[in-house]
FITOR-995945 format. One record per atom (N, C-alpha, C): residue number from 1; atom name; y, x, z. Coordinates in Angstrom, 3 decimals, decimal comma, always signed. Last residue first. Example, Ala and Ser with C-alpha at 12.3 -4.5 7.8 and 13.67 -1.06 7.14 Angstrom:
FITOR-995945
(2 'N' (-2,250 +12,850 +7,080))
(2 'CA' (-1,060 +13,670 +7,140))
(2 'C' (+0,030 +12,900 +7,870))
(1 'N' (-5,690 +13,190 +7,800))
(1 'CA' (-4,500 +12,300 +7,800))
(1 'C' (-3,300 +13,200 +7,800))
END
This chain:
FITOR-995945
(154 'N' (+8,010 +310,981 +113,630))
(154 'CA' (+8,951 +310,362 +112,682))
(154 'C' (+9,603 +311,513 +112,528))
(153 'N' (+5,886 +311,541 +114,961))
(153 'CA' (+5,822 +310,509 +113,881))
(153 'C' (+6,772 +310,326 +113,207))
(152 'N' (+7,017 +312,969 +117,149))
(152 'CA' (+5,991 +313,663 +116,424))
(152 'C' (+5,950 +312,775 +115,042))
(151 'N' (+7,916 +310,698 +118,823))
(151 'CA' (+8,798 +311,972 +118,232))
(151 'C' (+8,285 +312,667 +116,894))
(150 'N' (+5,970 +309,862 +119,656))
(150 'CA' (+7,013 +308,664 +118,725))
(150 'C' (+7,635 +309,937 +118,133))
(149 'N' (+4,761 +311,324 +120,948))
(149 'CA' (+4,021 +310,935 +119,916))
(149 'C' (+4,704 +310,686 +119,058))
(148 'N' (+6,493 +311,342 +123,185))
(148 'CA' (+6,532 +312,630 +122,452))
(148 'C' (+5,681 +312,453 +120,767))
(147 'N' (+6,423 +308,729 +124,469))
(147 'CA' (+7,496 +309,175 +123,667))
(147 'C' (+7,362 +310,096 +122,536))
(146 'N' (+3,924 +308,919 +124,781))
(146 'CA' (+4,024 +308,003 +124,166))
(146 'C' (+5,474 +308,224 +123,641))
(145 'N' (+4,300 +311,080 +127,443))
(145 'CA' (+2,897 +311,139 +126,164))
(145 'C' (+3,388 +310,298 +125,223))
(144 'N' (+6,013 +309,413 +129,077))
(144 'CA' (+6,594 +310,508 +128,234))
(144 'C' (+5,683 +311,177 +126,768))
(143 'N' (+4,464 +307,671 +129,399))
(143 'CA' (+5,339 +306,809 +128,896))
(143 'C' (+6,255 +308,061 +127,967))
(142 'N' (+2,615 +308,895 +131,227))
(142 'CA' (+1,934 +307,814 +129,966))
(142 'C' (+3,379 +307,834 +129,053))
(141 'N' (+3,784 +309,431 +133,227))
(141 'CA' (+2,822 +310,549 +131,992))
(141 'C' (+2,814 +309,857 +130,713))
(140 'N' (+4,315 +307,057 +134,297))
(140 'CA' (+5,452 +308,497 +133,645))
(140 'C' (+5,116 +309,202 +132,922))
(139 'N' (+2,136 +306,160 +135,092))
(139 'CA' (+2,570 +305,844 +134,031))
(139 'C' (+3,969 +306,184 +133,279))
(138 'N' (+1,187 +308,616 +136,903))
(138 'CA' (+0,397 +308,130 +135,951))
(138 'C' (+1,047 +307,435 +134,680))
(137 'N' (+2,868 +307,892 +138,848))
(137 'CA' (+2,989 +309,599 +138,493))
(137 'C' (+2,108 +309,258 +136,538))
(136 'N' (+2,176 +304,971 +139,743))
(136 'CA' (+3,585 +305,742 +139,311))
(136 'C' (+4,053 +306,784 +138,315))
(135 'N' (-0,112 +305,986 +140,735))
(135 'CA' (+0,015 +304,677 +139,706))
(135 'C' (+1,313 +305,410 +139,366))
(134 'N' (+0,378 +307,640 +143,074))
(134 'CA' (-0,256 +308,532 +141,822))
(134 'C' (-0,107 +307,158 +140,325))
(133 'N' (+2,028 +306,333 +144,315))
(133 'CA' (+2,837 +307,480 +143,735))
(133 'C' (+1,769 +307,668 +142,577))
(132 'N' (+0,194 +304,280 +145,005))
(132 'CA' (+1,461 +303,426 +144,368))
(132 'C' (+1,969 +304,896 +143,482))
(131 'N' (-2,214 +305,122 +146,533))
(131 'CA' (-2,154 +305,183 +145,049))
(131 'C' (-0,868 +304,839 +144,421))
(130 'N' (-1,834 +307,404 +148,798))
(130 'CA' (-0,907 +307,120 +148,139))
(130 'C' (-1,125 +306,594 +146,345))
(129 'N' (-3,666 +306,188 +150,053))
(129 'CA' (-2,947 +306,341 +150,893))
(129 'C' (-1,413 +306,227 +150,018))
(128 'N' (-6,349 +307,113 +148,367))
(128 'CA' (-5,535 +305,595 +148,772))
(128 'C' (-4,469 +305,237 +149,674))
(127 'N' (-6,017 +309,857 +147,573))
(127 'CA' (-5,164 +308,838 +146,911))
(127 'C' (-5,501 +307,658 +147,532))
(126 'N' (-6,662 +311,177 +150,448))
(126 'CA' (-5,217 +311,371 +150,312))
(126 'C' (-5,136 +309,840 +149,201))
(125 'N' (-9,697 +311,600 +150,119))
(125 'CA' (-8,578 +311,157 +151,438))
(125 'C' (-7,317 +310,383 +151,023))
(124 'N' (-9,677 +312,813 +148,159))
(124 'CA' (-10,513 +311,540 +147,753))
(124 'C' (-9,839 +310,580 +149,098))
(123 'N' (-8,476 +315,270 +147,989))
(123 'CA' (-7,690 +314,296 +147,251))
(123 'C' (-8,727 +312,765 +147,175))
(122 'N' (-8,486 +316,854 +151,421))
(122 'CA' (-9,225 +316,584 +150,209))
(122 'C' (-8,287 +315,203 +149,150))
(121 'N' (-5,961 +320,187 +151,020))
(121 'CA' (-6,424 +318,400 +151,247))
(121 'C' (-7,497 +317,461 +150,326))
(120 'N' (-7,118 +322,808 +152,787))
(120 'CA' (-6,780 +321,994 +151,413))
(120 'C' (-7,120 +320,405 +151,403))
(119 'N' (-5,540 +324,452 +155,229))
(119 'CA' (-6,424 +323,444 +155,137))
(119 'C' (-5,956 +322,641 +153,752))
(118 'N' (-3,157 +325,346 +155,431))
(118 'CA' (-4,175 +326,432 +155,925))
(118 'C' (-5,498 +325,438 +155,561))
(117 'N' (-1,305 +323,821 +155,315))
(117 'CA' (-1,217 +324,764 +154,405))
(117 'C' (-3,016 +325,889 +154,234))
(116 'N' (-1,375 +322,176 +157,031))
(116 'CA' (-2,200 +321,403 +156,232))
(116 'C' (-2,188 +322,551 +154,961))
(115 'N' (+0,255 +323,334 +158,927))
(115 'CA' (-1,492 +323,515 +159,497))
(115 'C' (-2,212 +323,152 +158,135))
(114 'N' (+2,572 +322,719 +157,948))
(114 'CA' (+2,099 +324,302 +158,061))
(114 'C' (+0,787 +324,203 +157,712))
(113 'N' (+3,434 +320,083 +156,632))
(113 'CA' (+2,938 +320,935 +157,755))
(113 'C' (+2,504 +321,777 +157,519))
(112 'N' (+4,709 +319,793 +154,328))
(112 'CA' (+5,533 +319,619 +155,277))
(112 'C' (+4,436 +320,303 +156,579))
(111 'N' (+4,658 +320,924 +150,916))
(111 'CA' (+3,599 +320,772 +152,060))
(111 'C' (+4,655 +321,038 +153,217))
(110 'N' (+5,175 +319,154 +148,200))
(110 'CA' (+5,424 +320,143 +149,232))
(110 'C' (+5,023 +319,837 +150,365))
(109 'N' (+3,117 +318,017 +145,089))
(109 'CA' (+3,736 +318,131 +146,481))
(109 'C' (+4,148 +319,073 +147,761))
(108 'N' (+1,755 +318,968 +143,505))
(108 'CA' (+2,914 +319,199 +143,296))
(108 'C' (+3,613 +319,120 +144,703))
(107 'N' (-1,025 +318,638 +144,192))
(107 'CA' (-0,804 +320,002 +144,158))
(107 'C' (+0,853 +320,177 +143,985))
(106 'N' (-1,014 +315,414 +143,857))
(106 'CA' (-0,784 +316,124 +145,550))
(106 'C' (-1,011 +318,067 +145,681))
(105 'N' (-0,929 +315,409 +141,153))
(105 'CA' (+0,816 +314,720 +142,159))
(105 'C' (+0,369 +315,602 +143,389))
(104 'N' (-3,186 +317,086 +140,284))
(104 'CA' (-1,648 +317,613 +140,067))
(104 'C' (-0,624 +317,113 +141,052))
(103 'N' (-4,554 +315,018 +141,536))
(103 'CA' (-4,646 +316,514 +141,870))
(103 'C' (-3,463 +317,409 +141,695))
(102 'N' (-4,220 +312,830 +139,756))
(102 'CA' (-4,323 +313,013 +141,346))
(102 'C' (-3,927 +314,191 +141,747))
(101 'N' (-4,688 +313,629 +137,314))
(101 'CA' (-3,258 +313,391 +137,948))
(101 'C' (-3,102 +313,232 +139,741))
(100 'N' (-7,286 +313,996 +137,809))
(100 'CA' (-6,729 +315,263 +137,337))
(100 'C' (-5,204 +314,937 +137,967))
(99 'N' (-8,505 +310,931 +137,954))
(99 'CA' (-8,675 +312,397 +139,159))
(99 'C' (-8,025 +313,536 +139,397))
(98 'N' (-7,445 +309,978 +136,335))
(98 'CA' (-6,424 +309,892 +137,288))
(98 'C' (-6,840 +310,766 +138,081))
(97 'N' (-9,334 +311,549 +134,134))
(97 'CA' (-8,089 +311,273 +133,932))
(97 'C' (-7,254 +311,444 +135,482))
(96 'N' (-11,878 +310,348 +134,958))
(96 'CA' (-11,454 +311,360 +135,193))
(96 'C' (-10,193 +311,675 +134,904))
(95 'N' (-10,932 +307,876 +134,435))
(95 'CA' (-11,333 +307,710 +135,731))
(95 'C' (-11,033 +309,505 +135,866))
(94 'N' (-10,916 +307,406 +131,839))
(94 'CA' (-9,740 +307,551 +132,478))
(94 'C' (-9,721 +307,510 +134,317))
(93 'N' (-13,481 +308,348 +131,260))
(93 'CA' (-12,851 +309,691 +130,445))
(93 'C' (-11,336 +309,267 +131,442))
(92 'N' (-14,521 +305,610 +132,260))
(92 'CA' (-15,015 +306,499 +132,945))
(92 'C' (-14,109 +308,637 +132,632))
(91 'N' (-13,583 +304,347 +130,183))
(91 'CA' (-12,951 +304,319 +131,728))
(91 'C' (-13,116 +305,378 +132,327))
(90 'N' (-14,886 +305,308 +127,542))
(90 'CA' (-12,873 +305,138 +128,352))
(90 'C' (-12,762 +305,238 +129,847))
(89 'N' (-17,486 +304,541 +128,339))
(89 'CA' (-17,019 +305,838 +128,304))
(89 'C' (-15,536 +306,205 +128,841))
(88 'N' (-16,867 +301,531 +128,335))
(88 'CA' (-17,400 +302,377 +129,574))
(88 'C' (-17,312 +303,810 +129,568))
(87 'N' (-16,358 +301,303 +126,166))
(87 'CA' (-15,049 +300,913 +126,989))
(87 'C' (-15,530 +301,665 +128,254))
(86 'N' (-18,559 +301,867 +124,643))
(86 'CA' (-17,221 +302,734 +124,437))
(86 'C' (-16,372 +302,349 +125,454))
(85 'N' (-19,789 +299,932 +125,525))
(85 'CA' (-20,458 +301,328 +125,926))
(85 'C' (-18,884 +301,811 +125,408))
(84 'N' (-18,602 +297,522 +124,325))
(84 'CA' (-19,154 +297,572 +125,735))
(84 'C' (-19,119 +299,039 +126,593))
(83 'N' (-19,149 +297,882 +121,708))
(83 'CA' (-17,578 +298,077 +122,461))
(83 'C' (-17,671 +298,398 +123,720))
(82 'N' (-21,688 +297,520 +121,539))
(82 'CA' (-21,418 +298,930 +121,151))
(82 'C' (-19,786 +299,145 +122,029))
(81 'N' (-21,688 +294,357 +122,488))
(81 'CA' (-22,635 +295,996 +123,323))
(81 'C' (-22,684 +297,743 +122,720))
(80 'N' (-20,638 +293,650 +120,402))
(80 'CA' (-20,012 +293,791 +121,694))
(80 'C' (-20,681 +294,402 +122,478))
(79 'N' (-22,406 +294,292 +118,138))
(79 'CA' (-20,911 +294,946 +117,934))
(79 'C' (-20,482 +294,951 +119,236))
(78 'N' (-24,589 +292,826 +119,264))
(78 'CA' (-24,720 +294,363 +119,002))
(78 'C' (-23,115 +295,154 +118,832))
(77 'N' (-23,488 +290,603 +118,772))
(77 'CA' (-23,500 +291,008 +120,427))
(77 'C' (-23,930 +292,526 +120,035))
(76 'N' (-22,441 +290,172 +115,879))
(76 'CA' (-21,854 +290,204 +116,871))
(76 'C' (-22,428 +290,506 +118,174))
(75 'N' (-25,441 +290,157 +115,145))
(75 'CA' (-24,760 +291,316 +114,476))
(75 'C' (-23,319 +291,083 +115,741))
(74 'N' (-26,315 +287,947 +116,283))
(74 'CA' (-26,852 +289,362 +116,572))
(74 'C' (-25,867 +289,786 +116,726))
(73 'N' (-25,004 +285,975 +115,337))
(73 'CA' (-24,193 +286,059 +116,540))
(73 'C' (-25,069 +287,185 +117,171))
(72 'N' (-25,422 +286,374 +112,143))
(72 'CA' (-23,855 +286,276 +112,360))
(72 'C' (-24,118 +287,047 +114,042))
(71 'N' (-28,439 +285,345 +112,487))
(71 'CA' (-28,284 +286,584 +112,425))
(71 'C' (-26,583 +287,204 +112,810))
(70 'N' (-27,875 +282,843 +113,496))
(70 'CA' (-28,407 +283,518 +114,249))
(70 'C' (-28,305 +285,289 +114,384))
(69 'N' (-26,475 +281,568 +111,163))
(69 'CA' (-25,493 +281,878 +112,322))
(69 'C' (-26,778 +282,863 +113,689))
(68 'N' (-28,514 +281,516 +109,427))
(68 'CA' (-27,129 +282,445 +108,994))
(68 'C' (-26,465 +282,848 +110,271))
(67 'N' (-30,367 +279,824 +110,765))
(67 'CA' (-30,932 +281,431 +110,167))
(67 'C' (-29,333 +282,218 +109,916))
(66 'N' (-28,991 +278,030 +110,595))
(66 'CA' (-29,602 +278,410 +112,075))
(66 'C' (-29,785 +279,954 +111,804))
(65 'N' (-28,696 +277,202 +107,449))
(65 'CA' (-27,291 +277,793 +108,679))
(65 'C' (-27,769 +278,311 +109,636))
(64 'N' (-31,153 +277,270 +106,952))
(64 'CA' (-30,464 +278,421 +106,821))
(64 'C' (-29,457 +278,494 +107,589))
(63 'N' (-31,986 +274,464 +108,816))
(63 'CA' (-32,545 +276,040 +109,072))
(63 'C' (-32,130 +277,175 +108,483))
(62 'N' (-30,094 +272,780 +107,294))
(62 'CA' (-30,029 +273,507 +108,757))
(62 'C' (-30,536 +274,817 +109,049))
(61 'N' (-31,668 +272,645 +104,785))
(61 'CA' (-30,009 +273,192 +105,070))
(61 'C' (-29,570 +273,697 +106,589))
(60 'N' (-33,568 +271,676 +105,420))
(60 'CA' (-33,839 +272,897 +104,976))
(60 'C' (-32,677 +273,755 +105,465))
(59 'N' (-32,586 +269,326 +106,703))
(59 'CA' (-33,749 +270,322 +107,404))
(59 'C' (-33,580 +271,618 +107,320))
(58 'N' (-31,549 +268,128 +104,371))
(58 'CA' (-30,646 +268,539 +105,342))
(58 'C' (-31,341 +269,187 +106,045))
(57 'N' (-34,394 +267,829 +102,458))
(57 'CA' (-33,382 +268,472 +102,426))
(57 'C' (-32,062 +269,004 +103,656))
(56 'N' (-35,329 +265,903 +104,623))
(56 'CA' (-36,130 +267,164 +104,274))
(56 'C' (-35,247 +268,051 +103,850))
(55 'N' (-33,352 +263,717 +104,361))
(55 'CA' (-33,539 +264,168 +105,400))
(55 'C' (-34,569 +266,016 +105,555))
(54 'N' (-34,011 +263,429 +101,538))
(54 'CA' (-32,618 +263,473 +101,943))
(54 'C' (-32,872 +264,572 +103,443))
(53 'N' (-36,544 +262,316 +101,686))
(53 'CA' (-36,198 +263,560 +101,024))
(53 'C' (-34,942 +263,968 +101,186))
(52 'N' (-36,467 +260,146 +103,314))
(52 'CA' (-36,931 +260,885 +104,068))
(52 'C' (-36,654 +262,255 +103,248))
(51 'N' (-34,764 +258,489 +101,998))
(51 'CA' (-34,105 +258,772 +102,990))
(51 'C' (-34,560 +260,029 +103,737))
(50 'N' (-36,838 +258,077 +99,906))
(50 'CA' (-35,471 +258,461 +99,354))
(50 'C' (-34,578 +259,436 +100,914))
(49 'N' (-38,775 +256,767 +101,338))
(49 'CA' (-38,577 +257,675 +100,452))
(49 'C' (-37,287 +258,841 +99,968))
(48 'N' (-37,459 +254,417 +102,096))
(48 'CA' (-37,756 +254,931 +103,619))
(48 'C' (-37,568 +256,727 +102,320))
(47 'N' (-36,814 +252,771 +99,270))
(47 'CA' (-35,559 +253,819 +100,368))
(47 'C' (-35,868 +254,501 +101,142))
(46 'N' (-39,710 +252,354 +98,732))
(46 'CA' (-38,180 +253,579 +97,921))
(46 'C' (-37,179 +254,041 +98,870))
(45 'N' (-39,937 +250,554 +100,643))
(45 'CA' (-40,084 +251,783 +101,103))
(45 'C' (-40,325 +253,005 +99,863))
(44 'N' (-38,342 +249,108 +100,246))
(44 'CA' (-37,750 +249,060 +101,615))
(44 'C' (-38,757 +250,911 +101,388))
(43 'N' (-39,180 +248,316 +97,747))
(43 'CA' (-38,152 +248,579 +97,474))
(43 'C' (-37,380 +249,041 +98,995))
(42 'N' (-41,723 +246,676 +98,667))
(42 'CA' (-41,383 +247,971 +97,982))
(42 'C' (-40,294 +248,887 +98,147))
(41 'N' (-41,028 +244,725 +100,318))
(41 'CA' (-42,250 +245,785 +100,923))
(41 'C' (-41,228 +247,071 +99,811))
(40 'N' (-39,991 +243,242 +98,315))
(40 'CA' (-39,353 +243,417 +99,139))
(40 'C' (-39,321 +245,029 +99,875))
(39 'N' (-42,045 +243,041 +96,700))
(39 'CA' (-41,675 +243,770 +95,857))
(39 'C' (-39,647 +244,017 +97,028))
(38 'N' (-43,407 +241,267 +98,702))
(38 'CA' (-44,180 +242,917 +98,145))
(38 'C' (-43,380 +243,279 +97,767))
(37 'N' (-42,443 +239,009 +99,509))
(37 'CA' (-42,413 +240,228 +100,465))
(37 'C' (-42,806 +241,663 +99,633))
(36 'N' (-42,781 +238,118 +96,277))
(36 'CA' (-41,275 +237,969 +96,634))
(36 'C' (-41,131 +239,186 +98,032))
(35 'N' (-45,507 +237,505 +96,578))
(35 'CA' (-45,297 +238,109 +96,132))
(35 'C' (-43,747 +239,135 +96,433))
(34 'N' (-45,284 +236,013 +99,564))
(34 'CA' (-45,435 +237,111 +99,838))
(34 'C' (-45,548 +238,038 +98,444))
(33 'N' (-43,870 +233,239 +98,014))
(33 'CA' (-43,447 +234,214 +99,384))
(33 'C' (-44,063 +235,727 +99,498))
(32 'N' (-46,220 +233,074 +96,206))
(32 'CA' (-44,809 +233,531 +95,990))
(32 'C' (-44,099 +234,099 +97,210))
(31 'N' (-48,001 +232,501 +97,970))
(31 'CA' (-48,381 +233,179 +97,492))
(31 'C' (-46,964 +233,779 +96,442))
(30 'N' (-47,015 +230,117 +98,952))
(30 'CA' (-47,127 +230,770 +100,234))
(30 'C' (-47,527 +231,973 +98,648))
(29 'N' (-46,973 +228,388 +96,681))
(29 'CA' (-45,953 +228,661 +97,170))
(29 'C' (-45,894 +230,138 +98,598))
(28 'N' (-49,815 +228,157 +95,916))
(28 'CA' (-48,935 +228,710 +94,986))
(28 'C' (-47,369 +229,481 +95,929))
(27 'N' (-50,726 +227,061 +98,344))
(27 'CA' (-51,194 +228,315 +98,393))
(27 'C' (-50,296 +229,235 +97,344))
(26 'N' (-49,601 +224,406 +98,105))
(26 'CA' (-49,330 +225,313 +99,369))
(26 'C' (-49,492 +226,426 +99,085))
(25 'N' (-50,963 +223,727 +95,747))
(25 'CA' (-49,507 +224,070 +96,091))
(25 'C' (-49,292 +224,901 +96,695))
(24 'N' (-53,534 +223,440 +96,676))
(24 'CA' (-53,258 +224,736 +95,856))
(24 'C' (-51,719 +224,747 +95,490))
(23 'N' (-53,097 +221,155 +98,112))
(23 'CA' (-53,593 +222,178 +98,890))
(23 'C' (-53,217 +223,743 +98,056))
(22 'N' (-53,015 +219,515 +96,440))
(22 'CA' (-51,558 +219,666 +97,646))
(22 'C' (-51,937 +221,497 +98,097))
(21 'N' (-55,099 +219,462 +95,041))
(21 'CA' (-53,817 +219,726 +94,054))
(21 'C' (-52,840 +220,113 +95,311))
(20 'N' (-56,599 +219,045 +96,947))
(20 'CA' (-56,886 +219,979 +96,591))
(20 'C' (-55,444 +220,063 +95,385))
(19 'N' (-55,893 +216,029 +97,604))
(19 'CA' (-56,105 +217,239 +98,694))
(19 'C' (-55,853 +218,732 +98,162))
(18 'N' (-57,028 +215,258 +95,245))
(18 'CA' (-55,174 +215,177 +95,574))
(18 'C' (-55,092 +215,865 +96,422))
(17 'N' (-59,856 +215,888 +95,300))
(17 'CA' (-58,621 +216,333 +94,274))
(17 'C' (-57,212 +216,361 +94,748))
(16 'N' (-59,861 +213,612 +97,292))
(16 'CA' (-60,344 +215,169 +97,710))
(16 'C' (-59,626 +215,701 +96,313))
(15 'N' (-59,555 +211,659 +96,223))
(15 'CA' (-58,594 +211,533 +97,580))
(15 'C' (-58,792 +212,985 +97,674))
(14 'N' (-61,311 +211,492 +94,433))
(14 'CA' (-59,847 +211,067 +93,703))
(14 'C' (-59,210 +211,822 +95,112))
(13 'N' (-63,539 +211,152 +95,778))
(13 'CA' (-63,318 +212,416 +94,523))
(13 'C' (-61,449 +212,573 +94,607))
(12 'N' (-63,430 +208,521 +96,679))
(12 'CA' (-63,676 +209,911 +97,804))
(12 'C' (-63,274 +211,002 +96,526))
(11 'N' (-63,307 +206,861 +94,739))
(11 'CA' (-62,213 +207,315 +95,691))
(11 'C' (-62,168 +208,282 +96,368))
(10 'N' (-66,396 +207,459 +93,788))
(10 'CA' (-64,910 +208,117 +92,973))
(10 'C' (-63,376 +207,967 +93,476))
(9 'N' (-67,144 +206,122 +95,919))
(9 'CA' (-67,422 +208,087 +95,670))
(9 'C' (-66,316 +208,207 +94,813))
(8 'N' (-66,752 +203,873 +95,887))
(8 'CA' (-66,304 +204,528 +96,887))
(8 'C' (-65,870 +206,343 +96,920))
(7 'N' (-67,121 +202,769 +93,605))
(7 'CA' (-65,607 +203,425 +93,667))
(7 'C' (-65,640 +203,739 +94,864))
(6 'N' (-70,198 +203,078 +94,014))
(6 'CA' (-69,830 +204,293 +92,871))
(6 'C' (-68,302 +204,156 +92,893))
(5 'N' (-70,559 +201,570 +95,475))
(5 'CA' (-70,823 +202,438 +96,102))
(5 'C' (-70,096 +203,663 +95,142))
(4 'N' (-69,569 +199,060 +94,442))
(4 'CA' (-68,680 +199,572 +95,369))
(4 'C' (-69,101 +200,887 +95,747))
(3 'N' (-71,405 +198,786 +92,475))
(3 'CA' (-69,989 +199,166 +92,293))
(3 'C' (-69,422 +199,862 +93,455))
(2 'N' (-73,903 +198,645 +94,081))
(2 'CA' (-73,522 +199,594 +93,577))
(2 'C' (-72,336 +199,845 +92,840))
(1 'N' (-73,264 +195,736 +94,541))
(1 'CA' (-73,047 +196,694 +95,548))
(1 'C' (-73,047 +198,119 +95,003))
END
């Protein structure tokens, strides 16, 4: 009986080894898999690397263009708020302008009533009544001014 007791144990050995040879397979193989994930792991995050200095760089690059075109669309609204004020002067130099031609078309005019002889007309009355003559009177000026220039030039 002690045979049997001593191939029982050395079956029990034998059956737990083969366990353990299967068993450290498994572990060889599962332990390649995730070598095989690491150098996967890696190489995923060379690229995240790579992508993110790329991306740092185009950053940079933006923020000068932002910086180039910020200062660019100053320097432009300062140029259009200088035009701005000059166009407002113009008008205002051709505002007095038509006031003067005003004055001249209805000082040129002949005076059909007496009564209005004795009474000066105000001209703030008179040009909407007649802006078509003073528009008119205005771009006759203009057109003979623009001749006489042409004259002068050549």
């Amino acid at each position: 009986m002690t045979h049997w007791i001593g191939f029982v144990v050395e079956g029990l050995v034998s059956v737990l080894l083969v366990l353990t040879v299967v068993y450290c397979t498994m572990l060889n193989k599962q332990l390649r898999r995730l070598k095989a994930d690491e150098h996967a792991l890696k190489a995923t995050i060379a690229e995240l690397i790579t992508a993110t200095e790329i991306a740092e760089r185009a950053i940079a690059g933006l923020k000068v263009t932002v910086r180039d075109v910020d200062q660019n669309i100053g320097d432009r609204l300062r140029t259009a708020e200088r035009f701005a004020a000059d166009i407002s002067r113009q008008i205002e130099a051709g505002n007095l302008v038509l006031d003067r031609l005003t004055r001249v078309v209805l000082a040129g005019r002949p005076l059909t009533d007496p009564d209005a002889a004795a009474e000066p007309a105000a001209p703030a009355a008179a040009a909407p009544a007649d802006s078509k003559a003073v528009l008119a009177a205005a771009q006759a000026f203009a057109q003979r001014t623009r001749a006489r220039a042409r004259g002068l030039a050549a």
